[in-house]
C-alpha positions as CSV (number, residue, x, y, z in Angstrom):
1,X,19.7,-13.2,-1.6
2,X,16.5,-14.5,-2.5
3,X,13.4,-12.7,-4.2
4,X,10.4,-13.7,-1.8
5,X,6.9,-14.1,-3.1
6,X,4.1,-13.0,-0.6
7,X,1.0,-15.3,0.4
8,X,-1.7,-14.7,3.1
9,X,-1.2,-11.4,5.1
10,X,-0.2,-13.8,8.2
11,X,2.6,-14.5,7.3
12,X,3.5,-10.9,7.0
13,X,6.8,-10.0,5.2
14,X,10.4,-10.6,5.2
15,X,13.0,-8.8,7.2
16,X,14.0,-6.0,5.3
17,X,17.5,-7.2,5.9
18,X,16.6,-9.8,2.9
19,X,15.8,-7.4,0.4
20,X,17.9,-7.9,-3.0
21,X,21.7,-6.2,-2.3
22,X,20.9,-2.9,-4.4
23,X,19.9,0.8,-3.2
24,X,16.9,0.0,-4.5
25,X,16.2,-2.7,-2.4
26,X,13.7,-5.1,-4.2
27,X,12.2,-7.4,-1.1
28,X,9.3,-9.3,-2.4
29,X,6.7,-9.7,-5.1
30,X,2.7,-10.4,-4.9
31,X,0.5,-10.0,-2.2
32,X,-2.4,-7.4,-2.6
33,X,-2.9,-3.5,-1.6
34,X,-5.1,-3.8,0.8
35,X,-5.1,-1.6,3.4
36,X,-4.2,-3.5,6.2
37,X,-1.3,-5.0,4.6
38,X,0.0,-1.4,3.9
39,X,-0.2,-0.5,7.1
40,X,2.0,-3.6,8.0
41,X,4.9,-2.3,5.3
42,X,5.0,1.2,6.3
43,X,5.0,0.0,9.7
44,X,8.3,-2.2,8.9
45,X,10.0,0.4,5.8
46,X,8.5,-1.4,3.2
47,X,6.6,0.4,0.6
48,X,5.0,-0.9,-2.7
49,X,6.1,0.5,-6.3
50,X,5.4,-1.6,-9.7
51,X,4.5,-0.4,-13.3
52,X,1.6,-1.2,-15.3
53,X,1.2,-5.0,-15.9
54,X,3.9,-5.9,-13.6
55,X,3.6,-7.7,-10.3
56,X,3.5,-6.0,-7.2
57,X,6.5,-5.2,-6.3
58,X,7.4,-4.4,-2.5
59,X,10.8,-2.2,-1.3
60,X,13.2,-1.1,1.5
61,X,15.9,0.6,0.5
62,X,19.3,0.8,1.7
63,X,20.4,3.9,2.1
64,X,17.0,5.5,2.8
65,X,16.4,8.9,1.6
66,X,14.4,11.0,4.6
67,X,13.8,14.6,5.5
68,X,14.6,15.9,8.9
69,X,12.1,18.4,9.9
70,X,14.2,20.6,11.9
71,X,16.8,21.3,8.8
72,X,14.4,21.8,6.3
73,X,15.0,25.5,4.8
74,X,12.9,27.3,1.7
75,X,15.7,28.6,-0.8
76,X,15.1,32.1,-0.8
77,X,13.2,31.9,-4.2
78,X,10.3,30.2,-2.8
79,X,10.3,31.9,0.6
80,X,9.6,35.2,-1.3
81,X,7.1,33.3,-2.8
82,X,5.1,32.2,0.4
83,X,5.4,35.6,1.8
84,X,3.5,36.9,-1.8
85,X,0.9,34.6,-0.4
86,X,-0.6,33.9,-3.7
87,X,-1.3,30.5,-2.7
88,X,-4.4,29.4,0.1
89,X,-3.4,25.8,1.5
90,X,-5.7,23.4,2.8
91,X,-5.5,19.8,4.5
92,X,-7.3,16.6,3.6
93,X,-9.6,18.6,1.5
94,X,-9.6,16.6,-1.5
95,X,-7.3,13.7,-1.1
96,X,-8.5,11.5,-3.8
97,X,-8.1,14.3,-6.4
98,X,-4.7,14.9,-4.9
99,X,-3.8,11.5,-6.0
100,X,-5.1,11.8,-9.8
101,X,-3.3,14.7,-9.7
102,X,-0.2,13.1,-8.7
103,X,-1.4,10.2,-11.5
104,X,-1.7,12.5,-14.3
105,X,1.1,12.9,-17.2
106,X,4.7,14.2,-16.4
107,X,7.0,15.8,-18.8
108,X,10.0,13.3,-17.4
109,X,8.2,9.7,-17.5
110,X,5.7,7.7,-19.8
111,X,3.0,6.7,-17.6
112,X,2.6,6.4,-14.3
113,X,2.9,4.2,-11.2
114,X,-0.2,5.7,-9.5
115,X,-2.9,2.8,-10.5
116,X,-6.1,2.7,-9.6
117,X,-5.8,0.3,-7.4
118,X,-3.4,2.7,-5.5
119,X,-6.0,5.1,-5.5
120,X,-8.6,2.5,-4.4
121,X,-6.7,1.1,-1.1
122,X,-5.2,4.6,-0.1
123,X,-8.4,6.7,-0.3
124,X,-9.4,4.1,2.3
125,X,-6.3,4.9,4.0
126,X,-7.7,8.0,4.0
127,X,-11.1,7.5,5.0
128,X,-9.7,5.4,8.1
129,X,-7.2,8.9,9.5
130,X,-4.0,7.4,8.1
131,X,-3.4,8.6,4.7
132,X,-3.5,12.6,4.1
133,X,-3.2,15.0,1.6
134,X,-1.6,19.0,1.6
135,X,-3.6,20.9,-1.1
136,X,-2.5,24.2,-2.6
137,X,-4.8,26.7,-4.3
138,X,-4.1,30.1,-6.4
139,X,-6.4,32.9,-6.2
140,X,-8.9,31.6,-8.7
141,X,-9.4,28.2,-6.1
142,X,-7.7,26.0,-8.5
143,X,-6.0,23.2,-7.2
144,X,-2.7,23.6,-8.7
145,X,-0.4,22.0,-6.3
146,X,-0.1,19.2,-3.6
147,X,1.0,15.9,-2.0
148,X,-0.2,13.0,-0.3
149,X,1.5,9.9,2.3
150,X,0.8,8.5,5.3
151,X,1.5,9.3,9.3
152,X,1.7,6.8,11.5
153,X,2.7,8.2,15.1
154,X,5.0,10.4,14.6
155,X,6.3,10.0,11.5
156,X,5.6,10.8,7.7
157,X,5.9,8.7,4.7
158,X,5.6,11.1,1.4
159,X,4.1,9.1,-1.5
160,X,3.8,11.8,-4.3
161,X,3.2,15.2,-5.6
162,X,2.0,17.5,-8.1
163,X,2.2,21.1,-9.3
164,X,0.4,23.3,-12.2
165,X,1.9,25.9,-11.3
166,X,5.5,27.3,-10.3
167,X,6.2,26.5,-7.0
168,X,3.3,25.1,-6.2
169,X,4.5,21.5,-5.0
170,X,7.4,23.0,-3.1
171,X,4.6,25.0,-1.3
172,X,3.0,22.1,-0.4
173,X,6.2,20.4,0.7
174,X,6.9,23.6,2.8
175,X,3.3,23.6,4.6
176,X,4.0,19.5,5.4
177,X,6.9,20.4,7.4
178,X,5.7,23.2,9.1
179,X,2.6,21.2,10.0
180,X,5.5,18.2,10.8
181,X,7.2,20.9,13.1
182,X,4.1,21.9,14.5
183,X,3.5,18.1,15.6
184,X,7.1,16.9,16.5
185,X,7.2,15.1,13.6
186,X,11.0,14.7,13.2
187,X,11.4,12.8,10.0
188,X,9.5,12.7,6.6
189,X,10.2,9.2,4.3
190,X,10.8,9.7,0.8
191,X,12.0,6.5,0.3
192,X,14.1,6.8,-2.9
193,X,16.4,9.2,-4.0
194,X,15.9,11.7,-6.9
195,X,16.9,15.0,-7.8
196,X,14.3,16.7,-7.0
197,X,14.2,15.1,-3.7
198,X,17.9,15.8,-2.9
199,X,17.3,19.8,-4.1
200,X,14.7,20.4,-1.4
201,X,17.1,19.3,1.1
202,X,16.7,15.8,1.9
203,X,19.4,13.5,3.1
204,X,20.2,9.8,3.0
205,X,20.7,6.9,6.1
206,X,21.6,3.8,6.3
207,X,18.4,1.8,6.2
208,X,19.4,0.1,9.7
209,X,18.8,3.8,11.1
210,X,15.5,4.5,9.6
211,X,14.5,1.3,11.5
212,X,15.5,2.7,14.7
213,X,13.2,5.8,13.8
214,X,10.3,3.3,12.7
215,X,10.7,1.4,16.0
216,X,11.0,5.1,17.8
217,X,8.3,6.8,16.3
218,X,5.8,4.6,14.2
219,X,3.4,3.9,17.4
220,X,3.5,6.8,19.2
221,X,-0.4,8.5,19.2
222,X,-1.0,10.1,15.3
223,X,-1.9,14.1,15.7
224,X,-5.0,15.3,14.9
225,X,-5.2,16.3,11.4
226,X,-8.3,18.2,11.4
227,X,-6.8,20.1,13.7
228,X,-4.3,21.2,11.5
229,X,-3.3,25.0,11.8
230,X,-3.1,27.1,9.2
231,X,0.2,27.9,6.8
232,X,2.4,30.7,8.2
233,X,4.7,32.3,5.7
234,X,7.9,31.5,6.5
């Protein structure tokens, strides 16, 4: 299949049936981060992901890796952990630190895929009600922990997440689904497979099926998130 190359937002993208014949499924290159033509990849299961002096590189995977709210269960480990409560969790407190954060240096990679042009376009993601963040705190009200993504309607699409401190971006993860629960939120994109992912429970689908959820879900009216209630200990 071909590689497409992107021009003015117009023409919008490809069908994600296009994208190159790999799980990772490479669609098209170019194009911008702006914000509107995020919202028009989320919208159809495309998300961007490029390193440092490459071109921007835009995905859909096939399978899809995606949490299912309802089957999401704490190990045991981190349960006791939440009921310790030596974590306070917040929402949307402090997204664009969140994001550093999530930027800053990992054991397991050189670098990072968080640019600031990421930052840029989805801190005004953000400011516009589509782009939130789950914040985790310890007792001396240091962020050590937390994630960010997008909702549109009813659905979640995890971007990243942090933790300088044990447990402290499962935490995070935990709150998101209770708050997904809370909302009827029934599936939480997290796009690519890793093993991390796959520990906290996540599954993979055929990418045809996450499309029937994106038709589904994706315009249904977004909850409130400053309404958000606050983290019960599982």
């Amino acid at each position: 299949m071909p590689l497409y190359r992107l021009g003015p937002l117009e023409y919008g993208f490809p069908p994600v049936e296009e994208a190159l014949n790999d799980p990772d499924g490479l669609l098209a290159v170019g194009g911008d981060l702006s914000p509107e033509r995020l919202l028009l990849a989320y919208r159809h299961g495309i998300f961007p992901w490029f390193n440092e002096d490459d071109p921007i590189c835009w995905w859909s995977p096939d399978p899809r890796c995606v949490f299912f709210t309802a089957d999401f269960k704490p190990s045991r480990s981190l349960a006791r952990r939440l009921r310790q409560n030596v974590f306070r969790f917040s929402v949307d407190q402090c997204f664009t630190r969140v994001m550093e954060a999530c930027a800053g240096p990992r054991h397991y990679a050189d670098g990072t895929w968080i640019q600031p042009e990421f930052i840029a376009n989805y801190t005004l993601l953000h400011k516009a009600g589509v782009a939130h963040s789950v914040e985790v705190w310890n007792a001396d009200n240091e962020l050590v922990g937390g994630l960010y993504g997008l909702n549109l309607g009813r659905l979640f699409f995890g971007e990243s997440m942090f933790s300088h401190a044990t447990d402290a971006s499962k935490a995070a993860f935990a709150y998101l689904i209770q708050l997904c629960r809370y909302w009827e939120i029934p599936l939480v994109d997290a796009q690519m497979e890793n093993d991390h992912i796959m520990s906290l429970g996540a599954t993979l689908i055929p990418r045809h099926e996450f499309t029937r959820w994106l038709e589904r879900c994706a315009d249904l009216p977004a909850p409130d998130w400053r309404q958000a209630p606050p983290f019960m200990p599982c």
